[in-house]
NULUM-378243 format. One record per residue: residue in one letter; y, z, x of N, C-alpha, C, O in turn. Coordinates in steps of 0.1 Angstrom, whole numbers, padded with zeros to 4 digits, always signed. Example, Ala and Ser with C-alpha at 12.3 -4.5 7.8 and 13.67 -1.06 7.14 Angstrom:
<sites>
A-0057+0078+0132-0045+0078+0123-0033+0078+0132-0033+0085+0142;S-0022+0071+0128-0011+0071+0137+0000+0079+0129+0011+0080+0134;
</sites>
This chain:
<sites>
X+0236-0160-0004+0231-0146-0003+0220-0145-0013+0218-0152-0022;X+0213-0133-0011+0197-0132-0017+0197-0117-0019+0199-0110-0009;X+0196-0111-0032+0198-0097-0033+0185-0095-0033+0177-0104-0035;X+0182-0082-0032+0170-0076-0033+0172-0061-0034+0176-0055-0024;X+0168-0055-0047+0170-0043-0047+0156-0037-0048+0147-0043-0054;X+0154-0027-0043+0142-0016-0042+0137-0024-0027+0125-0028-0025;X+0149-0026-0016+0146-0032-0007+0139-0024+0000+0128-0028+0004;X+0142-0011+0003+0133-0006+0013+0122+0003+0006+0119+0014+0011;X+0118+0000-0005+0104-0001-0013+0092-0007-0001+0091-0008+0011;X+0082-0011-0014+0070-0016-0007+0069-0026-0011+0065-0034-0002;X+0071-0034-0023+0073-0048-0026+0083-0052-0021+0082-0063-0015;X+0097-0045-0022+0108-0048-0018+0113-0054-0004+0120-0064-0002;X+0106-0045+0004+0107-0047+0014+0097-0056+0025+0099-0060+0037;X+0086-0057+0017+0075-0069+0022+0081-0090+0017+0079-0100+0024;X+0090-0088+0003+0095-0096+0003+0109-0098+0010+0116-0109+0009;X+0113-0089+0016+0126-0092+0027+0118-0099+0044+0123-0108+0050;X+0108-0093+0046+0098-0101+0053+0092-0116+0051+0090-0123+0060;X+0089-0118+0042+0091-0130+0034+0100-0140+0039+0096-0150+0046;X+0112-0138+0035+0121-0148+0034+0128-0148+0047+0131-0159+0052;X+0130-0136+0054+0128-0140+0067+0121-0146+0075+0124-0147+0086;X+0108-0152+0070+0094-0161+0076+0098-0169+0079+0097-0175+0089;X+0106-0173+0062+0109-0186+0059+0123-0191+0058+0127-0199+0050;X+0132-0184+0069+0142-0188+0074+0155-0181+0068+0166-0182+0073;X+0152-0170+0054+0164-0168+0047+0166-0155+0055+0158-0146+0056;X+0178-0154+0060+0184-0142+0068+0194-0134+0061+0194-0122+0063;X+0205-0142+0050+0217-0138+0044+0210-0131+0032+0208-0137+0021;X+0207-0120+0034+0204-0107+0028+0210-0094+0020+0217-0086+0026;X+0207-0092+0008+0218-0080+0005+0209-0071+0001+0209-0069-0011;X+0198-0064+0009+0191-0050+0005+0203-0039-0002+0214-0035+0002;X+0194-0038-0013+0200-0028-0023+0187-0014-0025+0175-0017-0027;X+0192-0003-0024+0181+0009-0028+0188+0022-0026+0200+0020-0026;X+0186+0034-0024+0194+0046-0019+0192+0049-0004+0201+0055+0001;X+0183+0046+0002+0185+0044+0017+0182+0059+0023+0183+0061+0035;X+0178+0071+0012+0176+0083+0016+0163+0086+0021+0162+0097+0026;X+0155+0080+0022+0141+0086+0024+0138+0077+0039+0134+0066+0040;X+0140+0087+0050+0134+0082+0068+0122+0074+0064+0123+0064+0071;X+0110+0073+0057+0103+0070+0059+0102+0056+0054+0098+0047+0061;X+0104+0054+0043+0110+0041+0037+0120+0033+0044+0120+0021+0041;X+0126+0036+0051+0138+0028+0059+0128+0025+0070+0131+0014+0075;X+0117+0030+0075+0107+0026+0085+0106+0008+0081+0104+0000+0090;X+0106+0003+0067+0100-0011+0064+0110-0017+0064+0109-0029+0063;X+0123-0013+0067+0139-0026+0073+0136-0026+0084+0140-0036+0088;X+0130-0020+0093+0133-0018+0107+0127-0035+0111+0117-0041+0107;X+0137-0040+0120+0133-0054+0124+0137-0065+0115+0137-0077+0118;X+0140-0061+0102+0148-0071+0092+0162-0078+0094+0173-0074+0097;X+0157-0090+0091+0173-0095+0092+0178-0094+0081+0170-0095+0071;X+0195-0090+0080+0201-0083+0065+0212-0090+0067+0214-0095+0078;X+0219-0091+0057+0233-0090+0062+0245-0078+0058+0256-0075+0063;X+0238-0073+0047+0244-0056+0042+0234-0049+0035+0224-0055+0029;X+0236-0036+0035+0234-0027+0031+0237-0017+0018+0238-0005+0022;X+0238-0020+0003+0243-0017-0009+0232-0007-0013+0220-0008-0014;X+0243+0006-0015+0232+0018-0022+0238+0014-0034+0249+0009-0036;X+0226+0016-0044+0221+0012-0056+0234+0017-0066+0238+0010-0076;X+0243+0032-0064+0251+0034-0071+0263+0024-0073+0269+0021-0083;X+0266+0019-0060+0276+0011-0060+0275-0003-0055+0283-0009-0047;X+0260-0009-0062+0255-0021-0065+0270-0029-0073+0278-0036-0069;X+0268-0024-0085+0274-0028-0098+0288-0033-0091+0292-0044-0094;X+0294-0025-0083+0311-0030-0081+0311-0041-0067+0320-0048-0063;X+0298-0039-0063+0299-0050-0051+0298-0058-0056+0307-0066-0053;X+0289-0063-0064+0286-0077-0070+0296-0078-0079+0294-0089-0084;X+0303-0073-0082+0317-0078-0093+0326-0084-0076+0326-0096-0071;X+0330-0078-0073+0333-0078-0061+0331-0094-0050+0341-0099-0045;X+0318-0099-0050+0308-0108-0044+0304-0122-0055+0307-0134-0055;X+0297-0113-0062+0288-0126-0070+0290-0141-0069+0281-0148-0074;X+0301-0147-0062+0305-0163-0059+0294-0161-0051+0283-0163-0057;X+0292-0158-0039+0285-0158-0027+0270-0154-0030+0262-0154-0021;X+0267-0151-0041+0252-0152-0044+0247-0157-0052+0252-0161-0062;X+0228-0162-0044+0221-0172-0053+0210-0171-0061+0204-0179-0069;X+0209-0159-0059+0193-0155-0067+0192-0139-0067+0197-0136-0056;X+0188-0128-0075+0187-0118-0076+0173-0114-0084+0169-0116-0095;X+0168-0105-0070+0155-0101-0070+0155-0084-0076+0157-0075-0067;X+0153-0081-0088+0156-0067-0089+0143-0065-0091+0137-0070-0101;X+0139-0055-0080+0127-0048-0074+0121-0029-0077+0112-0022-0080;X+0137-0029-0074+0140-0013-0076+0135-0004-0089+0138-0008-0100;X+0129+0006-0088+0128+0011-0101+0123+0027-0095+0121+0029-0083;X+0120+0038-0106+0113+0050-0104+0097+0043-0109+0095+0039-0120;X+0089+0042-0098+0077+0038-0099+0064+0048-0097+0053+0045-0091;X+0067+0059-0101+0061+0075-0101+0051+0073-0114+0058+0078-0123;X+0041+0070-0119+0033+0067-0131+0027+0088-0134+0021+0092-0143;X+0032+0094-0124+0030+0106-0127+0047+0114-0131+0051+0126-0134;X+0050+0109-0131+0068+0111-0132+0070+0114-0151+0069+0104-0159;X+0072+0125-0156+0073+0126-0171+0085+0129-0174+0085+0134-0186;X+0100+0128-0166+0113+0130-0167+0116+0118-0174+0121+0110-0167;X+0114+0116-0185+0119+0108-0197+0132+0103-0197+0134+0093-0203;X+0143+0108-0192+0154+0104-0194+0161+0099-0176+0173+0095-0176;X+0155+0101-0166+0150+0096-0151+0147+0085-0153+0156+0077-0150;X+0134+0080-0158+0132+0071-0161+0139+0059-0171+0137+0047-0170;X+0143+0063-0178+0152+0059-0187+0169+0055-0177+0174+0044-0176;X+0171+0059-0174+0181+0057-0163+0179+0049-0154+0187+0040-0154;X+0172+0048-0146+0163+0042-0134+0160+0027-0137+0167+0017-0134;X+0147+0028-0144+0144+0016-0152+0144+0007-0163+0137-0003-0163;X+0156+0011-0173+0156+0008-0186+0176+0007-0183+0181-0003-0188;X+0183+0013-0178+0195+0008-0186+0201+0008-0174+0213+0007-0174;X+0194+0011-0160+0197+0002-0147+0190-0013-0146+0192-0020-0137;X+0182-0016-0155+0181-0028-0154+0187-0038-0162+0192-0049-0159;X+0187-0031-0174+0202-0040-0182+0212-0042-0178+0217-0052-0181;X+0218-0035-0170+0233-0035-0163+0229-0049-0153+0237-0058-0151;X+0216-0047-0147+0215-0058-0138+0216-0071-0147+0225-0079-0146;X+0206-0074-0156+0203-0081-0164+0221-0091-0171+0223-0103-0172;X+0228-0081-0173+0242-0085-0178+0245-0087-0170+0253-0097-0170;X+0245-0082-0159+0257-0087-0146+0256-0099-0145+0266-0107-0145;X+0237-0103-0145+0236-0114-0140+0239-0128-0150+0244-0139-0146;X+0236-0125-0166+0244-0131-0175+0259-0135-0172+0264-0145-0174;X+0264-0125-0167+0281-0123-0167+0286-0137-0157+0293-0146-0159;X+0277-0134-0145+0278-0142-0132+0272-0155-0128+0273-0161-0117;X+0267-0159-0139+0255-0168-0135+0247-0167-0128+0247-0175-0119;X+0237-0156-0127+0223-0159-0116+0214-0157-0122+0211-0149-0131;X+0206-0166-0115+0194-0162-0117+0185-0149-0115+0187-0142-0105;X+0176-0144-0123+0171-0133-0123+0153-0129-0124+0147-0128-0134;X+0148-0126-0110+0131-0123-0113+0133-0106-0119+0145-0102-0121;X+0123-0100-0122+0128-0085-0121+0112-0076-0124+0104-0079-0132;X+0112-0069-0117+0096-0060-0119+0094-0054-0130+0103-0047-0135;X+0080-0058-0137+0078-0052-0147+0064-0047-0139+0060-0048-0127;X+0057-0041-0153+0045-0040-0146+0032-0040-0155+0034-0044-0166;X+0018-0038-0152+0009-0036-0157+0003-0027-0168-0005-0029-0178;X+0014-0013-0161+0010-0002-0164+0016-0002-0179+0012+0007-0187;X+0027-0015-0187+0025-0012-0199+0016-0023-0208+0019-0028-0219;X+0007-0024-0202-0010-0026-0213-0014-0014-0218-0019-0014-0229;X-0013-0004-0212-0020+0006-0217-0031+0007-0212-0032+0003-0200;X-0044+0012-0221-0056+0008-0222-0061-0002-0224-0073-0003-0225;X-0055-0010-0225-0058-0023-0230-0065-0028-0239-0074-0037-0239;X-0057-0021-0251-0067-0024-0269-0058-0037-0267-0066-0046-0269;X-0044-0044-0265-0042-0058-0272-0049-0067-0261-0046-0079-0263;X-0058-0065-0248-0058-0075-0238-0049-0074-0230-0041-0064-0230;X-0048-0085-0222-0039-0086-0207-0035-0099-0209-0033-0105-0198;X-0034-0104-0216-0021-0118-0218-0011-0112-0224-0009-0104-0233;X-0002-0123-0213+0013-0121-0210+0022-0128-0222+0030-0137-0220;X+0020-0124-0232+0026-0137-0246+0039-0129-0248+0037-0118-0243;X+0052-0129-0255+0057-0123-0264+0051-0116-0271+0052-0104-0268;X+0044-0119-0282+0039-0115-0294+0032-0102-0290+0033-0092-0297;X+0023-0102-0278+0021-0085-0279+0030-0071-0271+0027-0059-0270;X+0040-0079-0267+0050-0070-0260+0052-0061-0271+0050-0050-0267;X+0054-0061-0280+0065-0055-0293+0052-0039-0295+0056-0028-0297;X+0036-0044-0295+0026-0039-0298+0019-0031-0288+0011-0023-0292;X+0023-0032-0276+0018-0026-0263+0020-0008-0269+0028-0003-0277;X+0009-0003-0259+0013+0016-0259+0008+0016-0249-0004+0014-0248;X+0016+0017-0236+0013+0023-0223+0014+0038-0225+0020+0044-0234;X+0006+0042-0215-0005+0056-0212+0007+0068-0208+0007+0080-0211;X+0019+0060-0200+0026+0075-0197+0043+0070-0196+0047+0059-0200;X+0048+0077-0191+0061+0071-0192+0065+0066-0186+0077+0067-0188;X+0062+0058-0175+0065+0052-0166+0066+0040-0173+0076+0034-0175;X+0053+0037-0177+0050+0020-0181+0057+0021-0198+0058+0011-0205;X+0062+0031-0204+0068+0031-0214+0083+0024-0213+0086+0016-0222;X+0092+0029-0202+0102+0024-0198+0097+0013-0197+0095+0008-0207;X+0092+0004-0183+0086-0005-0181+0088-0012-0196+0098-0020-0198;X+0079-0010-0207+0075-0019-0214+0089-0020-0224+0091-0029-0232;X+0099-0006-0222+0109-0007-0236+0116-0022-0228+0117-0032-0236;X+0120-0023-0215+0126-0032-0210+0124-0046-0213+0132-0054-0218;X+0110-0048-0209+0104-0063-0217+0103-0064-0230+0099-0075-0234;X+0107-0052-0240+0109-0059-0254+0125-0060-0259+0131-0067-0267;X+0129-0051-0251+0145-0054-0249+0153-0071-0246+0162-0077-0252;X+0141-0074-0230+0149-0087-0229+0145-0095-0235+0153-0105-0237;X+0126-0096-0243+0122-0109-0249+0138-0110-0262+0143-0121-0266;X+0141-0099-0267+0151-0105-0279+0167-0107-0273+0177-0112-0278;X+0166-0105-0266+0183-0115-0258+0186-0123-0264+0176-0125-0270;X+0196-0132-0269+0202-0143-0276+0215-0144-0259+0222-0154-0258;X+0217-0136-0251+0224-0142-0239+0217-0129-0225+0216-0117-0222;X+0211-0148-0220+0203-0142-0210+0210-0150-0194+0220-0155-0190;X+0202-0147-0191+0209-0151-0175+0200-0169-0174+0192-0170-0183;X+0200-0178-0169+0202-0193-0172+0188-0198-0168+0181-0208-0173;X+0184-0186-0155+0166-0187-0155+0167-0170-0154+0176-0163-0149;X+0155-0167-0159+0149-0152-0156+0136-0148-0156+0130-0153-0167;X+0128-0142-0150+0117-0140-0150+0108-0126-0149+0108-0120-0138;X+0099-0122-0160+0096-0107-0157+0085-0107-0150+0078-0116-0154;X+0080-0101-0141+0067-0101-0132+0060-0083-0136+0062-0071-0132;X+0051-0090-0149+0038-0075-0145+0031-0076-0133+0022-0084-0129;X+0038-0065-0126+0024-0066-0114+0015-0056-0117+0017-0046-0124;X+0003-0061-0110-0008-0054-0112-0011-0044-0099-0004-0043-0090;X-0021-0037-0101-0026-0032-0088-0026-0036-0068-0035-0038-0060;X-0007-0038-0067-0004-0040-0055-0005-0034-0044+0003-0025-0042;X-0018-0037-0031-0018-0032-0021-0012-0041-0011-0008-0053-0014;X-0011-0033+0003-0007-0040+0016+0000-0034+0023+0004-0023+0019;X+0005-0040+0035+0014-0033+0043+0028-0025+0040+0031-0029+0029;X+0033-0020+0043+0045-0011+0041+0050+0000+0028+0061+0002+0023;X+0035+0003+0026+0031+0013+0016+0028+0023+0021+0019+0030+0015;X+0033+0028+0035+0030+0041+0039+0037+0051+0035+0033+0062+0038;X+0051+0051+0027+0054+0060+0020+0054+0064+0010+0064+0070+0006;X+0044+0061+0000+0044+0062-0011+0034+0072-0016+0030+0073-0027;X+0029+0080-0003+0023+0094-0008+0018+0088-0024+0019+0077-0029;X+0011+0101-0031-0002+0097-0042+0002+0081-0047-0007+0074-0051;X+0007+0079-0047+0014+0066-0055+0009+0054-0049+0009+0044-0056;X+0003+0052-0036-0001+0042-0025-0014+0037-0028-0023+0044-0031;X-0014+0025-0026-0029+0019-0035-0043+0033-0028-0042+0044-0022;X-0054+0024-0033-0067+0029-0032-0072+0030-0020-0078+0040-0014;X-0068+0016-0014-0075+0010+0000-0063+0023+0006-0068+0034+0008;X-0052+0021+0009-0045+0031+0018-0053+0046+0020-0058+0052+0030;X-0053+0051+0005-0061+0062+0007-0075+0065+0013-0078+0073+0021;X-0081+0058+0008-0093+0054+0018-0097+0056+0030-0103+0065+0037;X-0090+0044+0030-0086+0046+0054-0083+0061+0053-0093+0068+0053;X-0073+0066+0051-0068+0077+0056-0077+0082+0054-0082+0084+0065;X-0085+0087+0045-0093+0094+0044-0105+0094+0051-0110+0105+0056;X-0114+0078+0055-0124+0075+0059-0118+0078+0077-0126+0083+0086;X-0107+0074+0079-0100+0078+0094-0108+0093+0097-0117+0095+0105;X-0103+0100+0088-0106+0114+0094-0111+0122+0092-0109+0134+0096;X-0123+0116+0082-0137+0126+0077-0149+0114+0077-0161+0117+0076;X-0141+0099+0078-0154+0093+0077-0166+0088+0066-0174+0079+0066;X-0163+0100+0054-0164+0098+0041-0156+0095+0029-0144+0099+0031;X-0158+0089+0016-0145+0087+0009-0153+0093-0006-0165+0092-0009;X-0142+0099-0014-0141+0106-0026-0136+0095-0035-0125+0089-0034;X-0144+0093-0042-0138+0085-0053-0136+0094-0065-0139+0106-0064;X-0129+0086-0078-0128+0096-0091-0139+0092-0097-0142+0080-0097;X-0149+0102-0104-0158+0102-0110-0155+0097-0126-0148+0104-0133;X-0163+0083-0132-0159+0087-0147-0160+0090-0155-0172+0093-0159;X-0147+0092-0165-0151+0101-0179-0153+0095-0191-0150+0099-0203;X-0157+0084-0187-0155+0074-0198-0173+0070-0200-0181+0070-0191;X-0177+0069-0211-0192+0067-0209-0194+0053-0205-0204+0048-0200;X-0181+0045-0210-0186+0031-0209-0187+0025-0197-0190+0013-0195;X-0182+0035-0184-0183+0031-0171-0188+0042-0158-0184+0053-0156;X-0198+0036-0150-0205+0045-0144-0193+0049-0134-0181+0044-0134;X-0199+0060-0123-0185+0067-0117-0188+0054-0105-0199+0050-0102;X-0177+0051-0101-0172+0040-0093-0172+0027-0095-0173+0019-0086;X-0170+0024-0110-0168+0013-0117-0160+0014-0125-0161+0009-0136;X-0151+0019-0124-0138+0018-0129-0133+0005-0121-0135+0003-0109;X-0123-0005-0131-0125-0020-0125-0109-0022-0125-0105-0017-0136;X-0099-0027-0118-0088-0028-0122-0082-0044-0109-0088-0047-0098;X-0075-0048-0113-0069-0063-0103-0060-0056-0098-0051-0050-0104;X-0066-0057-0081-0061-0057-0073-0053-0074-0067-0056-0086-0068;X-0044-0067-0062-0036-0082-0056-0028-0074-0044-0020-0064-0044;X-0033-0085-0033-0024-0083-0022-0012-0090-0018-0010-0102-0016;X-0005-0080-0016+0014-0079-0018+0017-0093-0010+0029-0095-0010;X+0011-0101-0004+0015-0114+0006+0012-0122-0008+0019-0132-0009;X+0001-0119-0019+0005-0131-0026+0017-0129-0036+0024-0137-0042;X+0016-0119-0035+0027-0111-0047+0044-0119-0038+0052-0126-0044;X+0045-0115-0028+0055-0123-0022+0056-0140-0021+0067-0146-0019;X+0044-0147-0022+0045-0162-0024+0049-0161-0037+0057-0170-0039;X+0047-0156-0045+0048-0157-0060+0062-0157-0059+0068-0167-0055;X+0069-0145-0062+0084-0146-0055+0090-0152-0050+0102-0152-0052;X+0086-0160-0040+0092-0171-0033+0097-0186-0040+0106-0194-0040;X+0083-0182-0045+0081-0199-0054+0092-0203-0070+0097-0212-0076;X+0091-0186-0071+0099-0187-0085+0114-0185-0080+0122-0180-0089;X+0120-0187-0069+0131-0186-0062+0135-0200-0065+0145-0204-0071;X+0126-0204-0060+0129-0225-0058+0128-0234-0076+0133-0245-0080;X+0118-0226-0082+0117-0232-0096+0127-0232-0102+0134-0243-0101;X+0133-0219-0116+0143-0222-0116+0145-0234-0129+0154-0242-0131;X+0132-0230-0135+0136-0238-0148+0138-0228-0162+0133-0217-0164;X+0145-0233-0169+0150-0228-0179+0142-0225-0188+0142-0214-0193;X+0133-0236-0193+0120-0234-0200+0110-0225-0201+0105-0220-0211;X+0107-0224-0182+0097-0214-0180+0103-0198-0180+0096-0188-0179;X+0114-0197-0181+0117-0179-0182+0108-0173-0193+0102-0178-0202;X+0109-0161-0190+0100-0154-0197+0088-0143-0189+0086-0142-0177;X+0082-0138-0197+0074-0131-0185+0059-0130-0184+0052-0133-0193;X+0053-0127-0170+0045-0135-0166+0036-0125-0157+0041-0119-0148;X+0022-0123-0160+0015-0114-0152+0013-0115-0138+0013-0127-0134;X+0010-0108-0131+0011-0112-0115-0001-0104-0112+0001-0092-0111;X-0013-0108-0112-0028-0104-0104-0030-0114-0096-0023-0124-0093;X-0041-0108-0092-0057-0118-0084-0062-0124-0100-0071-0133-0100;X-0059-0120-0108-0069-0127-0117-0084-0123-0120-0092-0127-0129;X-0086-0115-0111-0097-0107-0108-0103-0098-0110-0108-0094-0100;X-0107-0090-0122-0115-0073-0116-0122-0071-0110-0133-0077-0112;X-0120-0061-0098-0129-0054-0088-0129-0039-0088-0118-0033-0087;X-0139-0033-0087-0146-0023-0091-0141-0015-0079-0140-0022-0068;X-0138+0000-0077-0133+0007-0067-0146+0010-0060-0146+0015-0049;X-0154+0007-0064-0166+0010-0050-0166-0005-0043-0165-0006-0031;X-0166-0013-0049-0162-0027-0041-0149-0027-0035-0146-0035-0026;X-0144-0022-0037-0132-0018-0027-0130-0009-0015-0124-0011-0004;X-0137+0002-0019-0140+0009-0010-0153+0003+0002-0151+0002+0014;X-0162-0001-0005-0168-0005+0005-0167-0015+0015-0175-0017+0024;X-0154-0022+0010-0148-0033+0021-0139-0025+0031-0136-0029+0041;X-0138-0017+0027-0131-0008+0037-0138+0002+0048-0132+0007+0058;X-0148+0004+0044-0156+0010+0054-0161-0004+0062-0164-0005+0074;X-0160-0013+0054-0167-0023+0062-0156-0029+0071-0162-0033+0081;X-0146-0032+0072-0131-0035+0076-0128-0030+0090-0125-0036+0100;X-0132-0012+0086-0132-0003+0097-0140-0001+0103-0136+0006+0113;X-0156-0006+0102-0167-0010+0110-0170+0005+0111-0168+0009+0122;X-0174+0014+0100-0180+0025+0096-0190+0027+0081-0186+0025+0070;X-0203+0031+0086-0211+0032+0080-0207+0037+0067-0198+0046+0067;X-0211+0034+0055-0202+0039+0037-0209+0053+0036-0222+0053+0036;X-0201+0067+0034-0206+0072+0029-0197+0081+0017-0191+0091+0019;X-0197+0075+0005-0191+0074-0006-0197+0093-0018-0207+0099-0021;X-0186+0093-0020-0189+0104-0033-0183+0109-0044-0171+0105-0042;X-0183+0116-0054-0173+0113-0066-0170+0126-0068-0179+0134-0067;X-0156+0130-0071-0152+0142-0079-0144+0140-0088-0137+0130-0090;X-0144+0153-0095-0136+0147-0110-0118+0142-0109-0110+0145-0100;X-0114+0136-0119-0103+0131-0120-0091+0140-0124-0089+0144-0136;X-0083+0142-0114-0071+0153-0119-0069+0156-0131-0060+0148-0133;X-0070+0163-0142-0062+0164-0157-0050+0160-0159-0045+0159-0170;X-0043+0158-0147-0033+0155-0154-0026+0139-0156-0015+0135-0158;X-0035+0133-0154-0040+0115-0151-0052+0112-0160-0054+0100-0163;X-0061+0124-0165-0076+0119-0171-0072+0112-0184-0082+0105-0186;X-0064+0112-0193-0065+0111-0205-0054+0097-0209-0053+0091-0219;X-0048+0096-0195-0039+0085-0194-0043+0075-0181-0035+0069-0174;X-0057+0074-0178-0061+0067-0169-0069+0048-0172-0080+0045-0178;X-0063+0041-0168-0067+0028-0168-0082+0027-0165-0085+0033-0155;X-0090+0021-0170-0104+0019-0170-0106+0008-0163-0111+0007-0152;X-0102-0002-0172-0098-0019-0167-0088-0022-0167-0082-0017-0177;X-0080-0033-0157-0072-0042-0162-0078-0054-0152-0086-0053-0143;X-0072-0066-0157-0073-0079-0152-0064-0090-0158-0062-0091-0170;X-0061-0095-0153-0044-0101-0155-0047-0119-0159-0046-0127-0150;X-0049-0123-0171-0045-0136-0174-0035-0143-0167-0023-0141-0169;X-0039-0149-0158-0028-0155-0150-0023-0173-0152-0015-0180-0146;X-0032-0176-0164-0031-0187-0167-0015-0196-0172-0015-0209-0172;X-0003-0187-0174+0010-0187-0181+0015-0190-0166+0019-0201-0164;X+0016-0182-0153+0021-0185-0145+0011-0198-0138+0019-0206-0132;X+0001-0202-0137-0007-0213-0135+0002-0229-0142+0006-0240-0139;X+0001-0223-0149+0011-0236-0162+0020-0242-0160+0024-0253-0165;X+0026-0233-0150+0043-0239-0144+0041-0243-0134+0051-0249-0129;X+0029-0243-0126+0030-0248-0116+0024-0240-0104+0020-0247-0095;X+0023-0227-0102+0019-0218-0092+0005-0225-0089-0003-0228-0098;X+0003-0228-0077-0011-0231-0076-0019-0226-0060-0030-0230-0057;X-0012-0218-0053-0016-0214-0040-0028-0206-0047-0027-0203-0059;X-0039-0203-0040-0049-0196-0042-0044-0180-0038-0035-0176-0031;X-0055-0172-0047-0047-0156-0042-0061-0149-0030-0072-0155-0029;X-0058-0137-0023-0070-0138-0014-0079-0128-0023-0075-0120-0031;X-0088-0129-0020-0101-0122-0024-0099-0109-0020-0093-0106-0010;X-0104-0099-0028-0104-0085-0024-0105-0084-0014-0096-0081-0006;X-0123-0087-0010-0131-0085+0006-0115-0092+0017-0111-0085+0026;X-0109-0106+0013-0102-0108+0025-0089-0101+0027-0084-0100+0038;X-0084-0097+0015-0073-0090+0015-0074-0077+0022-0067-0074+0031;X-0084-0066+0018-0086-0056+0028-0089-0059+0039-0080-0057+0047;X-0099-0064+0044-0098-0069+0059-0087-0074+0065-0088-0072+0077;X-0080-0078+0063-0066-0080+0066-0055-0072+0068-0048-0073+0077;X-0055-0061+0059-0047-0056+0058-0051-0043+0064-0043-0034+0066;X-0065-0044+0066-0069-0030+0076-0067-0030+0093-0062-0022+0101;X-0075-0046+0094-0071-0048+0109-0061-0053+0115-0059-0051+0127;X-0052-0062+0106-0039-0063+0111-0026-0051+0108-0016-0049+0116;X-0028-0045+0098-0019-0033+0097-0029-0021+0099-0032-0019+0111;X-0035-0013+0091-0035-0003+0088-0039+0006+0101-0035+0017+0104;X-0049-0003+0109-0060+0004+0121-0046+0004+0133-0049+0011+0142;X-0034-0001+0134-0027+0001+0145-0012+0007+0137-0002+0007+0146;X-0007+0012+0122+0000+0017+0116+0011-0001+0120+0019-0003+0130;X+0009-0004+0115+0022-0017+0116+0027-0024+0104+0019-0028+0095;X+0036-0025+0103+0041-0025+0091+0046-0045+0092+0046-0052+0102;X+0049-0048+0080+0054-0064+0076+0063-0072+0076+0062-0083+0071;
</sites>
């Protein structure tokens, strides 16, 4: 068995597509299972149960012989979300409990971290120890996020492999419910669908003109090989955690305008200002040192912006189909 919690998420559940590609069927999606729209991305999944997240903990006391790897996915991933102690529940001492179960049980353990605790990115975007301790992410999301990864770098009993994945700016299919929270490209289409024009955020930063704001994008199919691969690895040495981009910065008007181009509509692009309540906690750049997961071995190439939107426009977005 293959757990996967924040299954009917958008990573979650593009990696339960995944492993069904590749033949793994004996499934234990884990999430709360409340939201119609999110259950849209199981539809067509092979599972073998169904565990809401509360009563995770006693199934796997329960189970754990019968499992071989545990993907914890799940989290409140709201970067506008300022319920401090939600998040603190959610992602910080629901993932310890995972973290010990899996010490307790022997398994192995990947687990989402994310980008968003760089911050602004005064220490850089390499994935070392040494600047985990120093990070100040922008809001509370990536604060939880980041208490997590300096919680597990000091473990003295960890699970036998484990691995933290910052992801970066993940688009693709089965992100249609994630309302504001849904990459750039999603909003776009929608937007370019039905006015034809796209609004970008204007910026307030002098050091970047409006629609050069630059951040690594990565699309969720490589984000899922990545996962896959550290399924089969599984070395002891390499645990630890590990940024997950394209490697890349690309500029949101380069994004956008793959998308008009995707959709075979003329660009007609324009800027208004950026919410207040995001302006002062908003990422300028990021771009993900991906050299630490290179090291171990990852060597599939990741797709290019230009191919990844195209992809992801004409095979999902232009007929709503999900992964």
């Amino acid at each position: 068995m293959i757990i996967v919690t924040g299954a009917a998420g958008f990573i979650g559940s593009a990696l339960v597509a995944k492993l069904n590609a590749e033949n793994y069927n004996d499934i234990i999606v884990v999430d709360d299972f409340s939201s119609p729209e999110k259950m849209k991305n199981l539809e067509g999944k092979k599972i073998t149960a169904m565990v809401h997240r509360d009563g995770f903990f006693k199934w796997l006391k329960d189970n754990h012989r019968l499992v071989q790897f545990v993907f914890h996915l799940g989290a409140r991933t709201d970067t506008t979300e300022f319920d401090m102690e939600l998040l603190n529940r959610l992602n910080l001492d629901y993932t310890q409990g995972v973290w010990q179960a899996c010490v307790e049980y022997g398994l192995p353990l990947v687990y989402a971290s994310s980008a968003a605790t760089y911050g602004g990115g005064e220490f850089g975007y390499d994935d070392t120890n040494e600047v985990i301790p120093k990070l100040q992410p922008l809001n509370p999301y990536g604060i939880s996020k980041n208490e997590f990864d300096k919680w597990a770098i000091l473990q003295e009993k960890t699970p036998y492999f484990w691995v933290g994945l910052k992801f970066f700016n993940v688009y693709g299919p089965n992100e249609y419910h994630k309302g504001r929270m849904a990459s750039v490209i999603l909003h776009a289409f929608k937007q370019i669908k039905e006015t034809g024009k796209m609004k970008l955020f204007r910026s307030h930063n002098p050091n970047f003109k409006d629609g050069e704001q630059m951040r690594d994008f990565v699309y969720v199919k490589d984000v899922t090989d990545v996962l896959y691969f550290l399924m089969h690895h599984r070395r002891k040495e390499d645990n630890g955690i590990y940024n997950l981009g394209s490697g890349k910065a690309e500029t949101f008007l380069s994004l956008v305008k793959n998308t008009f181009k995707a959709m075979d509509i003329p660009e007609d692009i324009s800027f208004i200002d950026t919410p207040e309540d995001i302006r002062d906690k908003y990422q300028y750049f990021t771009e993900a040192n991906m050299h630490k997961l290179i090291s171990i071995g990852y060597n599939k190439p990741f797709h290019s912006l230009a191919e990844g939107v195209d992809e992801y426009v004409k095979d999902y977005l232009l007929d709503g189909k999900y992964m």
